[in-house]
N, C-alpha and C positions, 0 to 999 in steps of 0.2 A: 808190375803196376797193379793197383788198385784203383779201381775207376769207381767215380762217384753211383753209377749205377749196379756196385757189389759185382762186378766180375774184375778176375782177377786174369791177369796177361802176364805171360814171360815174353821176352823178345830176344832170342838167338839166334845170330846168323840173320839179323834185317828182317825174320818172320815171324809173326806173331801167332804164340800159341794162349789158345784159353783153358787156364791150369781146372774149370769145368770137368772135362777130360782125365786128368790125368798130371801128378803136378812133377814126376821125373817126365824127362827127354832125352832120350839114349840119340847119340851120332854117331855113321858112320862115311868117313872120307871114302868116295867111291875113284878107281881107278883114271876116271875122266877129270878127275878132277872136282867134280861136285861132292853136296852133301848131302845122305838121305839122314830122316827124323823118322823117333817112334816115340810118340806117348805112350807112356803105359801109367795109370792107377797103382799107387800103392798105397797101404793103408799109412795112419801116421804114426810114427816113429820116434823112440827118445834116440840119444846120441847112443846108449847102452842098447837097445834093439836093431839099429839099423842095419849091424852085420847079417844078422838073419833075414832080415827082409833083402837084401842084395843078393845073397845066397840061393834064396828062395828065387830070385829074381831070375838070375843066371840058368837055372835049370828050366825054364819056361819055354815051350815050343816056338813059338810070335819072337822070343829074342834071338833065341839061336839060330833060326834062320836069318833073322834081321844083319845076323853079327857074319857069314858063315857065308853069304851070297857070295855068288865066284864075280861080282863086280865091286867086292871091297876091297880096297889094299888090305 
């Protein structure tokens, strides 16, 4: 969403994130059944860059753990 006062909102999963922040949102389904969320910042992207930025992404401490918790499926 783009709201008249120039911020901009994603909404996944009924929560609302301010893409402010960070405009990916990594998920992960955790064992109980819930979902945890991680903004992360990435710079911007053509369709021909993006590989590298995911690549880039993937190797970053804050995800690996994020991905890695002994409470994900």
């Amino acid at each position: 969403m783009h709201l008249a006062s120039q911020e901009k909102l994603a909404v996944v999963n009924m929560k609302y994130f301010n893409l402010e922040f960070g405009e990916t949102i990594l998920v992960a389904p955790q064992k109980d059944g819930s979902i945890r969320f991680l903004q992360v910042d990435l710079p911007n992207a053509s369709t021909n860059s993006i590989d590298g930025h995911v690549s880039d992404l993937a190797q970053r401490g804050d995800v690996i753990s994020f991905f890695s918790a002994d409470s994900n499926i």
